[in-house]
PASEBA-1860 file (N, C-alpha, C; in nm, 3 decimals):
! residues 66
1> XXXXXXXX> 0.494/-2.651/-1.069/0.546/-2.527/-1.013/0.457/-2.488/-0.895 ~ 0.524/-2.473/-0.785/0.394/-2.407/-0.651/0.432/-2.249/-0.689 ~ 0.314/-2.230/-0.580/0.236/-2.091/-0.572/0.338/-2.048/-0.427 ~ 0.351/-1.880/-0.489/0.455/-1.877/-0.301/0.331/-1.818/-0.239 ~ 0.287/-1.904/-0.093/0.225/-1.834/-0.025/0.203/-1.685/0.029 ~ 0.179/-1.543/-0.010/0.202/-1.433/0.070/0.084/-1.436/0.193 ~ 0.132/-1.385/0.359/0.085/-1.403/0.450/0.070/-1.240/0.437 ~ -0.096/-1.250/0.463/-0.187/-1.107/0.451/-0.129/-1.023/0.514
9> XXXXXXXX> -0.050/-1.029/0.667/0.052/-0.963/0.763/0.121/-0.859/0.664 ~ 0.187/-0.930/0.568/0.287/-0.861/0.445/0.209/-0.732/0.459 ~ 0.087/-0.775/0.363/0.071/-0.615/0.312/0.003/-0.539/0.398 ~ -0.026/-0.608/0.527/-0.094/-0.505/0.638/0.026/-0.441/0.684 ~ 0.142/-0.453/0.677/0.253/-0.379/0.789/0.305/-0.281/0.660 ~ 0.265/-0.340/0.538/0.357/-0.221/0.423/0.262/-0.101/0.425 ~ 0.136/-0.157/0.438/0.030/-0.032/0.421/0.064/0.008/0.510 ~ 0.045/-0.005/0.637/0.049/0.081/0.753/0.202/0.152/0.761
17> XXXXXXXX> 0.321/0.094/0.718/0.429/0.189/0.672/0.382/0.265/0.604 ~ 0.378/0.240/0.488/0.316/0.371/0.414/0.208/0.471/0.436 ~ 0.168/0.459/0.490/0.011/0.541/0.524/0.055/0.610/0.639 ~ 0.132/0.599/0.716/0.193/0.671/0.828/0.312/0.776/0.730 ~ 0.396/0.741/0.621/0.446/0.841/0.549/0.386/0.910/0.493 ~ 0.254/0.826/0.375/0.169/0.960/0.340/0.127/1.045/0.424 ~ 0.050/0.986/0.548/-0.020/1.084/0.612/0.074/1.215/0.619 ~ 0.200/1.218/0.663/0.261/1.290/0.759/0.315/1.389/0.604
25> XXXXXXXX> 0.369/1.302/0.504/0.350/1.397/0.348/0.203/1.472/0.349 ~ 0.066/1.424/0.316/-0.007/1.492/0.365/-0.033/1.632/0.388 ~ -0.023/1.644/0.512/0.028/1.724/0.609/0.083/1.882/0.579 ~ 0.207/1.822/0.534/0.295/1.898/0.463/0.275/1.939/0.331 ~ 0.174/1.918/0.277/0.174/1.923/0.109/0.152/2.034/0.059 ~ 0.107/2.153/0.120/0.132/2.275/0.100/0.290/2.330/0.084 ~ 0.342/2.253/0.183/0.497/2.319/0.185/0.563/2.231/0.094 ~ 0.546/2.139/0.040/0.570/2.053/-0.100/0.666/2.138/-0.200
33> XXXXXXXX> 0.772/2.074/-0.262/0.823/2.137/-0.388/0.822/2.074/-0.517 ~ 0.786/2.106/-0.607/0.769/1.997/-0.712/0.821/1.884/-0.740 ~ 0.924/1.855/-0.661/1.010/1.734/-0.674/0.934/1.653/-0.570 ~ 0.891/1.760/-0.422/0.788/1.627/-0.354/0.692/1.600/-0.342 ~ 0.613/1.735/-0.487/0.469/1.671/-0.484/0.479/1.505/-0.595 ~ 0.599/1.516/-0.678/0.594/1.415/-0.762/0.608/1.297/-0.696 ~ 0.725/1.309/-0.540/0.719/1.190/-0.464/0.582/1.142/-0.393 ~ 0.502/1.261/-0.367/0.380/1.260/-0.293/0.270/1.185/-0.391
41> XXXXXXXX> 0.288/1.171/-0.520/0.194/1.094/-0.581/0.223/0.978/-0.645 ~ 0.383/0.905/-0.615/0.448/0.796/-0.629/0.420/0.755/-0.499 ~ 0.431/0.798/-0.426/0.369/0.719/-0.274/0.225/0.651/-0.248 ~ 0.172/0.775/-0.318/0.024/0.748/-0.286/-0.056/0.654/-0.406 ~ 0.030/0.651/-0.535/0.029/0.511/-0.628/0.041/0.355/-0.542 ~ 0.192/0.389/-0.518/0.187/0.262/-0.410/0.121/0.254/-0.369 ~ 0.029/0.306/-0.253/-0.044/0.285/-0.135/-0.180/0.200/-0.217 ~ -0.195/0.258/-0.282/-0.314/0.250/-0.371/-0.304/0.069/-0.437
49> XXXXXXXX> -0.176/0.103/-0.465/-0.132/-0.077/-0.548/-0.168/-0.157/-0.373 ~ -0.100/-0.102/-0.266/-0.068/-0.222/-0.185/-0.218/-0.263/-0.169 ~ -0.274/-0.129/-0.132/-0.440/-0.170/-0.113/-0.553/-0.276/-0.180 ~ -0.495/-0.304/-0.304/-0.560/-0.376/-0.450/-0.475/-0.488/-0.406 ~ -0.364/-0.507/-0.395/-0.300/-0.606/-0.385/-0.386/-0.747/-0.250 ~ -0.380/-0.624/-0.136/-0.404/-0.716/0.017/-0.575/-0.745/0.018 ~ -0.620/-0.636/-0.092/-0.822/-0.671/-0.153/-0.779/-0.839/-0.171 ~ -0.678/-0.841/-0.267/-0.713/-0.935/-0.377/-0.639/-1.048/-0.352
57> XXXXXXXX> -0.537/-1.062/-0.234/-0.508/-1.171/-0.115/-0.597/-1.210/-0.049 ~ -0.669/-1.159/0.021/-0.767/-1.145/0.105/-0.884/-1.238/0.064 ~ -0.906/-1.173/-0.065/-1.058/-1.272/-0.135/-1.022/-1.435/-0.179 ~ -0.841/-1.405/-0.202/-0.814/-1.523/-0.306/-0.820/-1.613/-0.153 ~ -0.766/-1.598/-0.045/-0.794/-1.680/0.058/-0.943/-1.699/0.159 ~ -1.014/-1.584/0.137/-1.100/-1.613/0.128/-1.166/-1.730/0.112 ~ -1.156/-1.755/-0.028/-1.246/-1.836/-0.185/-1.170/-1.965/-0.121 ~ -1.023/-2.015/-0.102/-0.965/-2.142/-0.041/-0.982/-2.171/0.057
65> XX> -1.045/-2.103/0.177/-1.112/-2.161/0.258/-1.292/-2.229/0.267 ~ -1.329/-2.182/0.172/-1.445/-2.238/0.142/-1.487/-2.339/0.037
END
């Protein structure tokens, strides 16, 4: 069975999508209604996963180049 290659690009353009929505949620989070502070911390879960995710791409290619 192969391994599917993910190209680090991936999660650099999802973060930076996302991090341009949080920010701008952010922002706004005073004017928030409970329905979008709940979106505001499902976002910022993600962000958080993509971040762990592109760590842990990063090292695993890392480690195969050496």
């Amino acid at each position: 069975m192969t391994k599917m290659k993910i190209d680090f690009k991936f999660f650099g353009y999802q973060i930076l999508g996302v991090l341009i929505i949080w920010l701008g949620m952010t922002f706004f989070y005073g004017e928030l209604k409970p329905s979008g502070v709940l979106i505001y911390y499902v976002v910022t879960s993600w962000l958080l996963f993509l971040i762990v995710l592109a760590v842990k791409q990063f090292l695993r290619e890392r480690r195969e180049e050496d």
